[in-house]
VOPAGU-2260 file (C-alpha; in pm, 1 decimal, decimal comma):
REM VOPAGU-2260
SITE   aa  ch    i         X         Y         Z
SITE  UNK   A    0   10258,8    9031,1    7655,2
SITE  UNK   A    1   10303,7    8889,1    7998,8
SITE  UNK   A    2   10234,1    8516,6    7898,9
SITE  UNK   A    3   10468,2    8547,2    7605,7
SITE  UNK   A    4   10739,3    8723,1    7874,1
SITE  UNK   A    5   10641,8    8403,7    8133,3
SITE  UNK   A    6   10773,2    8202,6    7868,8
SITE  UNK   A    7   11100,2    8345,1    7783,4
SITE  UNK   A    8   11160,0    8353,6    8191,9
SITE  UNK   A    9   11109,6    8006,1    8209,4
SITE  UNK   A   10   11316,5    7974,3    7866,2
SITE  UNK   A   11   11599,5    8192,8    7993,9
SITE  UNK   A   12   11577,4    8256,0    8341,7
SITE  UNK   A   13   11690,1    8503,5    8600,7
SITE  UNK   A   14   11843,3    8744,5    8337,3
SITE  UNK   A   15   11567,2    8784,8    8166,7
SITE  UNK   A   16   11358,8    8827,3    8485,2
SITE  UNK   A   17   11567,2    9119,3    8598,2
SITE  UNK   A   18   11533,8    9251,2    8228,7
SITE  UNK   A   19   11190,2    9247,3    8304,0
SITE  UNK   A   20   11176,5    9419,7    8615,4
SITE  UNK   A   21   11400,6    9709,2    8514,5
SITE  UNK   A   22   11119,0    9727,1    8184,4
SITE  UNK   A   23   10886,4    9751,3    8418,1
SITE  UNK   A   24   10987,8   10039,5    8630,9
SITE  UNK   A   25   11110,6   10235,1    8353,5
SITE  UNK   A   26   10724,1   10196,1    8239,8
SITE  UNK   A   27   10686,3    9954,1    7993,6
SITE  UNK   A   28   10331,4    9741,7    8033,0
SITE  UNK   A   29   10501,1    9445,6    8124,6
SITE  UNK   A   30   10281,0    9277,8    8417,3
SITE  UNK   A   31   10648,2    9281,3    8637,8
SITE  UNK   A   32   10407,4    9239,5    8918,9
SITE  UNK   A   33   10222,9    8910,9    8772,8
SITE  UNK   A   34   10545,0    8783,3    8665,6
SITE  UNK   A   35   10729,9    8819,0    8984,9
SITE  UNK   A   36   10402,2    8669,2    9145,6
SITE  UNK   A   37   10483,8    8379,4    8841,4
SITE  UNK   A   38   10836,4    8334,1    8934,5
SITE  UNK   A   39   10770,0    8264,6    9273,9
SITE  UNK   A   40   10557,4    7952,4    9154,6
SITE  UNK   A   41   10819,6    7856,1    8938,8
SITE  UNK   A   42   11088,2    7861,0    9221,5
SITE  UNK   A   43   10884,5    7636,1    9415,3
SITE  UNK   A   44   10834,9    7374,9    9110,4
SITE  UNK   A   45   11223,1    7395,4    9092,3
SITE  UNK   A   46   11210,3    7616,2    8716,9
SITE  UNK   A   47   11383,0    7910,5    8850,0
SITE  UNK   A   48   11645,1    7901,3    9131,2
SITE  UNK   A   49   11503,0    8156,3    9400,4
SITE  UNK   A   50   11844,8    8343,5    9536,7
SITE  UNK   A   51   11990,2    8465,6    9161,0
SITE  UNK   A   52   11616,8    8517,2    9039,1
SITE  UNK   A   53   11562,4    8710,3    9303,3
SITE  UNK   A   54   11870,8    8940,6    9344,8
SITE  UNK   A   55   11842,6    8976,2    8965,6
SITE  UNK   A   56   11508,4    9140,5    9000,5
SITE  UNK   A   57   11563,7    9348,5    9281,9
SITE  UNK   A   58   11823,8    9490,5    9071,5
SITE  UNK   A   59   11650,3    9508,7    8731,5
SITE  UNK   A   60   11362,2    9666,2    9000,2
SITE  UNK   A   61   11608,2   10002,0    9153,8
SITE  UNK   A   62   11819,0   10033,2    8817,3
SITE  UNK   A   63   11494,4   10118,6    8628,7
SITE  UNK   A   64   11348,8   10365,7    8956,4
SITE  UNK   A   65   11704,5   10538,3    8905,7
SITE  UNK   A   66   11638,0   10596,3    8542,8
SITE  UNK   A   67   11272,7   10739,6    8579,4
SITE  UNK   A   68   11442,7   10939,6    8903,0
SITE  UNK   A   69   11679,7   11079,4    8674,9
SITE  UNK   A   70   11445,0   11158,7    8413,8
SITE  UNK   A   71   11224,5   11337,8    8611,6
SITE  UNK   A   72   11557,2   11515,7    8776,6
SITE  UNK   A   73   11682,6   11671,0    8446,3
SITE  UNK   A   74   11296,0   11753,8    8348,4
SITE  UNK   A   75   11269,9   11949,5    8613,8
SITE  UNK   A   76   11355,6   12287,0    8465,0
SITE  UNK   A   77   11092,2   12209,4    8156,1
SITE  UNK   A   78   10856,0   12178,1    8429,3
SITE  UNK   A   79   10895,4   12435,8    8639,0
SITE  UNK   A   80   10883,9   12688,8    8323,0
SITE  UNK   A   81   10531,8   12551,7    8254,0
SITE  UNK   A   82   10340,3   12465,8    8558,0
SITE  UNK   A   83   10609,9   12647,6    8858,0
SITE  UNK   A   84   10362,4   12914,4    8897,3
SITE  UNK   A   85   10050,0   12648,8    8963,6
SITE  UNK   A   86    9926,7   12692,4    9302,3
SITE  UNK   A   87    9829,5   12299,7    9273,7
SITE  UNK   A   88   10147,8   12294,1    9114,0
SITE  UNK   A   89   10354,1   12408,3    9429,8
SITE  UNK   A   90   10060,7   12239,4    9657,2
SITE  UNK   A   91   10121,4   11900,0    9490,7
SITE  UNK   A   92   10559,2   11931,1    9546,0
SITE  UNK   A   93   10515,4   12030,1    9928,6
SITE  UNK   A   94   10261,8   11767,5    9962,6
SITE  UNK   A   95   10530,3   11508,4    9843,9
SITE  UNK   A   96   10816,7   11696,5   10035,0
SITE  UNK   A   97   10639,1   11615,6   10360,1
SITE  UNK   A   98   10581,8   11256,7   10275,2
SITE  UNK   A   99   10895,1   11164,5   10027,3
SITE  UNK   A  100   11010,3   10876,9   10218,8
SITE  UNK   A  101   10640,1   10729,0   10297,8
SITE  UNK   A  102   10505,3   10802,5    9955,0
SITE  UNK   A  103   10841,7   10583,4    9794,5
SITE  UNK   A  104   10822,1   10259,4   10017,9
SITE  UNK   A  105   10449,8   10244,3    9948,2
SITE  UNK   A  106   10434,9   10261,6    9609,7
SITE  UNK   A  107   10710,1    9992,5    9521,5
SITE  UNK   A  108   10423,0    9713,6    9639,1
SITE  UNK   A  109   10128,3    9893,2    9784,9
SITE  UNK   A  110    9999,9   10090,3    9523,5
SITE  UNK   A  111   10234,2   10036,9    9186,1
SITE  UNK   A  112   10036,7   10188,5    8942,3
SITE  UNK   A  113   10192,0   10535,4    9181,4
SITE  UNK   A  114   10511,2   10423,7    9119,0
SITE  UNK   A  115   10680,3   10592,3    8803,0
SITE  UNK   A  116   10479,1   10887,7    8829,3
SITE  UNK   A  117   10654,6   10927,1    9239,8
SITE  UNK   A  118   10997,8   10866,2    9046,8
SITE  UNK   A  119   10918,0   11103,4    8851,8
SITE  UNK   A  120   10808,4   11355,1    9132,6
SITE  UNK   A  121   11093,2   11257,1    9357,0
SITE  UNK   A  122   11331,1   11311,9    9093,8
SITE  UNK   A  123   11187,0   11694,9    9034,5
SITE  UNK   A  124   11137,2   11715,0    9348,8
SITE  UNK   A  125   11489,9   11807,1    9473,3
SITE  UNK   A  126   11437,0   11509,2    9748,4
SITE  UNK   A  127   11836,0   11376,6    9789,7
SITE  UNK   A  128   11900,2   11076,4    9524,0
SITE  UNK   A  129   12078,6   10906,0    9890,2
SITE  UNK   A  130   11707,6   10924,2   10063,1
SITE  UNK   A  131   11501,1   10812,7    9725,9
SITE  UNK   A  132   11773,5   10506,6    9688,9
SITE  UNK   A  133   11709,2   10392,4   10071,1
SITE  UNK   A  134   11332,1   10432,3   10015,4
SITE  UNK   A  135   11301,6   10290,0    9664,4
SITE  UNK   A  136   11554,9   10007,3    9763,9
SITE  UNK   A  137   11357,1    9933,7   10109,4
SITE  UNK   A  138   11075,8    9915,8    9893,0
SITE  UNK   A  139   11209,6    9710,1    9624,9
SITE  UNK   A  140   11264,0    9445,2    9828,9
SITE  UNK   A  141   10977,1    9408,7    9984,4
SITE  UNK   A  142   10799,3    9364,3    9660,6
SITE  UNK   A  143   11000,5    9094,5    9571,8
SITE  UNK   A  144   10952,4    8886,9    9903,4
SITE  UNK   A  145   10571,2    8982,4    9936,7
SITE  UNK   A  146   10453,4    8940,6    9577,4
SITE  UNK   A  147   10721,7    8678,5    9491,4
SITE  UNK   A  148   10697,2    8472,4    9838,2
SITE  UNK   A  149   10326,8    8442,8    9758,7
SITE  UNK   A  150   10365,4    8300,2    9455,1
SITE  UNK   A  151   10609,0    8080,7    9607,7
SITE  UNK   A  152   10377,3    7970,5    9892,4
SITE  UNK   A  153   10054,1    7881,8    9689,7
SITE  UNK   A  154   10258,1    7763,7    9393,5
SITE  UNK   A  155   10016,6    7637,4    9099,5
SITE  UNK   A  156    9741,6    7896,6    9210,1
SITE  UNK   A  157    9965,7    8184,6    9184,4
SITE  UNK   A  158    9707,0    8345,9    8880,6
SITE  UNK   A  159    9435,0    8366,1    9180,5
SITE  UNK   A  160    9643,1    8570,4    9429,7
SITE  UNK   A  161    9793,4    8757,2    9088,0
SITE  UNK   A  162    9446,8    8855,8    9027,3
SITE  UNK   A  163    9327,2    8930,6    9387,8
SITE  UNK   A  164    9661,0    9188,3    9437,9
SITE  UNK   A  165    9535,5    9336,6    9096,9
SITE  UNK   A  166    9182,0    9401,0    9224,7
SITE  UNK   A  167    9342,7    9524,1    9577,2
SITE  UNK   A  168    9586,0    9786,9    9388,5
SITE  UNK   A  169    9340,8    9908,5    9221,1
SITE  UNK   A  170    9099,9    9977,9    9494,3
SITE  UNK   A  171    9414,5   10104,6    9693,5
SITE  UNK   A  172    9460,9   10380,2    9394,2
SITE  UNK   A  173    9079,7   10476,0    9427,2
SITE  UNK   A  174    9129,9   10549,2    9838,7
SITE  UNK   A  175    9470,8   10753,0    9752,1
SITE  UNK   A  176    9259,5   10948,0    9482,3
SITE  UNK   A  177    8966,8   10956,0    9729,9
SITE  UNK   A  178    9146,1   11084,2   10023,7
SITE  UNK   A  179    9380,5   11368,7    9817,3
SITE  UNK   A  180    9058,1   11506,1    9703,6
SITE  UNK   A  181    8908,9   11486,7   10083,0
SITE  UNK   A  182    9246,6   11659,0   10129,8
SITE  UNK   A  183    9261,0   11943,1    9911,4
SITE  UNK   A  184    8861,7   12051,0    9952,4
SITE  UNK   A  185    8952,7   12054,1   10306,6
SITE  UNK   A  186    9217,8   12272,1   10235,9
SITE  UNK   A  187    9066,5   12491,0   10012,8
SITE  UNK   A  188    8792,4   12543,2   10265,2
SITE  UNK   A  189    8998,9   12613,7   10491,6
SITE  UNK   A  190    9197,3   12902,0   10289,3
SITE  UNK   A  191    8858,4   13026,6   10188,9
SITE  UNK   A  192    8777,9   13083,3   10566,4
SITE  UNK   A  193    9108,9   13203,9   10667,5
SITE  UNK   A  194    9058,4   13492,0   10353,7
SITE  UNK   A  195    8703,9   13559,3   10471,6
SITE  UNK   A  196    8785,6   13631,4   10866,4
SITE  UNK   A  197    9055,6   13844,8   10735,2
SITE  UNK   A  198    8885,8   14054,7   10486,0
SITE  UNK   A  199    8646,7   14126,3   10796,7
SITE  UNK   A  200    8904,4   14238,3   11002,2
């Protein structure tokens, strides 16, 4: 999929990348990461022209976050009819309520695979659509110069720093998955103890 999508962006250009992008965050497997990383190279061999690729994509990028915000904004009622009376349920929402902003920014380049699934969240959430826009859009755009700068700056090796990001997200997911379940044992713990000194009381 994401060679035969590197060759219509060549083919057609900044349209098509911002097509792309907005695929991408809507949560189609597209590789939008390993093609932005792509069209980065190409600006620097002159196939793509940098400025419209990349304000193109940055758009694509926050139109598609809007539409997996939105989704997860009107699903919010089906989901709070099944899982509103979850105690990891309600755990999980003040979790993100604490860390909205944080948890946004991050996962637009540090750890993407997050991404839709915080839309999603946000968009349930209640979190302000003005706060998730500034977030997302911060985000956004720092994913396009980081991933697509780097492609730009090692030009015809861009598949080796495509593949080392890939690794590094990946591990990055593993230490977010690590360190919530550090989290909620200590938590549990925690309520366990508090419920045990006041049962003795």
């Amino acid at each position: 999929m994401a060679d035969f999508l590197l060759t219509q962006v060549i083919n057609y250009g900044a349209p098509l990348f911002g097509l792309v992008l907005f695929l991408g965050a809507v949560g189609f497997p597209v590789g939008a990461s390993v093609i932005l990383i792509a069209a980065g190279a190409f600006s620097q061999q002159g196939i793509l022209n940098w400025l419209p690729t990349a304000i193109l994509g940055l758009a694509g990028a926050i139109i598609g976050d809007v539409l997996s915000f939105g989704i997860g904004f009107y699903a919010k009622d089906w989901v709070d009819k099944r899982f509103g009376n979850s105690k990891a349920w309600k755990s999980a929402e003040e979790s993100f309520a604490a860390r909205a902003g944080l948890a946004i920014y991050l996962t637009r380049f540090l750890i993407t695979a997050l991404a839709i699934p915080t839309n999603l969240i946000a968009g349930g959430s209640g979190i302000q659509f003005r706060r998730f826009l500034t977030y997302d859009s911060l985000g956004e755009f720092t994913w396009i110069i980081l991933y697509g700068g780097l492609g730009y700056f090692f030009g015809s090796q861009w598949e080796l720093v495509s593949a080392f990001l890939s690794n590094f997200g990946g591990l990055m997911v593993g230490v977010v998955i690590l360190v919530s379940g550090i989290a909620l044992a200590i938590r549990k713990l925690k309520s366990e103890s508090n419920q045990t000194l006041m049962q003795k009381n």
